[in-house]
C-alpha positions as CSV (number, residue, x, y, z in Angstrom):
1,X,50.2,-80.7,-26.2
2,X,46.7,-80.5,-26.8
3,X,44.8,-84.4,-26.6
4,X,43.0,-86.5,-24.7
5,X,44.8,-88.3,-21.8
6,X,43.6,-90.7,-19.3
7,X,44.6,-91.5,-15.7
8,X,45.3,-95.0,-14.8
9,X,45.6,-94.5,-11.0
10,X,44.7,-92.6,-8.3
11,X,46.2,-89.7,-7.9
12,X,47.6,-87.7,-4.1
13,X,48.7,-84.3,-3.6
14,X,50.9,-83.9,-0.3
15,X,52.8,-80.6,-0.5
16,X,50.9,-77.2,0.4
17,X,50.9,-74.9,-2.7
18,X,51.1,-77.7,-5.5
19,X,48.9,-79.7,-8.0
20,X,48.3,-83.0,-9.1
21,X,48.0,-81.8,-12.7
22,X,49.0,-79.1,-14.7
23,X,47.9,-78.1,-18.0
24,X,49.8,-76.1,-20.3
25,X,47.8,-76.3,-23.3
26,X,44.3,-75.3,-24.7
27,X,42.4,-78.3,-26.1
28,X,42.8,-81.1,-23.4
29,X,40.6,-83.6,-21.4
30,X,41.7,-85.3,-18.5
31,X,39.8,-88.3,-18.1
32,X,40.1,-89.5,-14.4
33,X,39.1,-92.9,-15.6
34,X,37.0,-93.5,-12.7
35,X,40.0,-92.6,-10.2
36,X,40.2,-90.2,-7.5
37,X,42.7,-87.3,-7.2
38,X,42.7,-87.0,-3.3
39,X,44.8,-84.3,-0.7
40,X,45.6,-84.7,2.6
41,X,43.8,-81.8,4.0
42,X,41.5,-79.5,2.3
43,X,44.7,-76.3,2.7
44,X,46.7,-78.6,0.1
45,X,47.1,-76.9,-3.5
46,X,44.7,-77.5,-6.2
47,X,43.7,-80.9,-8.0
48,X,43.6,-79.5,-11.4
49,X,45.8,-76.4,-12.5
50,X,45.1,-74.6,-15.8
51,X,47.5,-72.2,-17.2
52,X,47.0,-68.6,-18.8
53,X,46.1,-69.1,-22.1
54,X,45.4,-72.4,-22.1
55,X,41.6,-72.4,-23.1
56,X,38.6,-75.4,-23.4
57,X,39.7,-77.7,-20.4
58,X,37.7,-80.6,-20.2
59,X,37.7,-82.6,-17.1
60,X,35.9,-85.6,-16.8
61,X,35.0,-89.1,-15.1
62,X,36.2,-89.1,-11.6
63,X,36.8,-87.7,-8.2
64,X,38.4,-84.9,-6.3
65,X,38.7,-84.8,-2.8
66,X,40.4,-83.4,0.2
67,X,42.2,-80.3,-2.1
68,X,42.2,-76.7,-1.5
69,X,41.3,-75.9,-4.8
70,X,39.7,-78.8,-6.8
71,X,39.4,-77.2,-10.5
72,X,40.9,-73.9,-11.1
73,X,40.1,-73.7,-14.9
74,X,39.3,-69.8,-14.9
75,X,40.3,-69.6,-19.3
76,X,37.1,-69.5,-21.5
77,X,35.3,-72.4,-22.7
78,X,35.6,-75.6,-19.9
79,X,34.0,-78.3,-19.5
80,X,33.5,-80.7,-16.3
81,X,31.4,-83.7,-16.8
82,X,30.2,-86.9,-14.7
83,X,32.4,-85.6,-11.4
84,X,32.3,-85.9,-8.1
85,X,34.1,-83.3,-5.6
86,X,33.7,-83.3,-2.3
87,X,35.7,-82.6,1.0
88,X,37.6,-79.7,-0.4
89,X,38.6,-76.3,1.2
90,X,37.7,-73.8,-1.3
91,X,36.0,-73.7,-4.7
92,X,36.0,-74.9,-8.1
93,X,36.8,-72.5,-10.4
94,X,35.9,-71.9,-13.8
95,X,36.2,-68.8,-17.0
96,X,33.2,-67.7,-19.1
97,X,31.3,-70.2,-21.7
98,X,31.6,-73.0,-19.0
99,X,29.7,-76.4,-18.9
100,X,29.1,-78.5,-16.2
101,X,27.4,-81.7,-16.6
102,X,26.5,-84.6,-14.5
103,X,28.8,-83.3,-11.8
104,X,28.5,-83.6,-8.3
105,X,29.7,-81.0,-5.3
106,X,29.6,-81.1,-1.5
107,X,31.1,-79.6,0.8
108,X,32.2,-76.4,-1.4
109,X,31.3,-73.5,-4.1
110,X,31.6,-74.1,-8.0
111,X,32.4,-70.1,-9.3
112,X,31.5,-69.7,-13.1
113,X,33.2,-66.6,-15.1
114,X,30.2,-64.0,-15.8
């Protein structure tokens, strides 16, 4: 359902091939609330999982660490603001007409639609 909705913890991944969160639906931000979404080694899944068809992600306010893949948004129009990411195996990805704001990466690539 498209909304805003806000994490109250932090957040692990521990199985290879799996995601923290998954988003169905166009018009959502996840707001990490200051939290961290943290794997166990950088081969583990993806932090943040957007679905075909689901368009304008918005991901905000946290941290990412230790995933394989920490964003794969790759629909049109996302947005990830005042992040950090770090430690993770492979890149973020995001679709054409993306923003990224105030965001912080180290340790991997951010790929951006043409």
């Amino acid at each position: 359902t498209p909304g805003c909705y806000v994490v109250t913890r932090n957040l692990s991944i521990s199985a290879p091939a799996t995601y923290a969160i998954h988003v169905t639906a166009s018009d959502v931000t996840i707001d990490l609330n200051g939290f961290t979404l943290k794997g166990d080694s950088y081969s583990i899944g993806s932090g943040i999982l957007q679905a075909l068809g689901a368009d304008r992600l918005t991901v905000r306010n946290g941290f990412i660490t230790g995933v394989g893949h920490p964003v794969m948004a790759e629909r049109k129009g996302n947005r990830l603001e005042d992040l950090t990411v770090f430690d993770c195996g492979d890149a973020t990805s995001l679709g054409d007409g993306a923003l990224v704001r105030g965001c912080v990466f180290a340790g991997h690539m951010l790929n951006t639609g043409s």
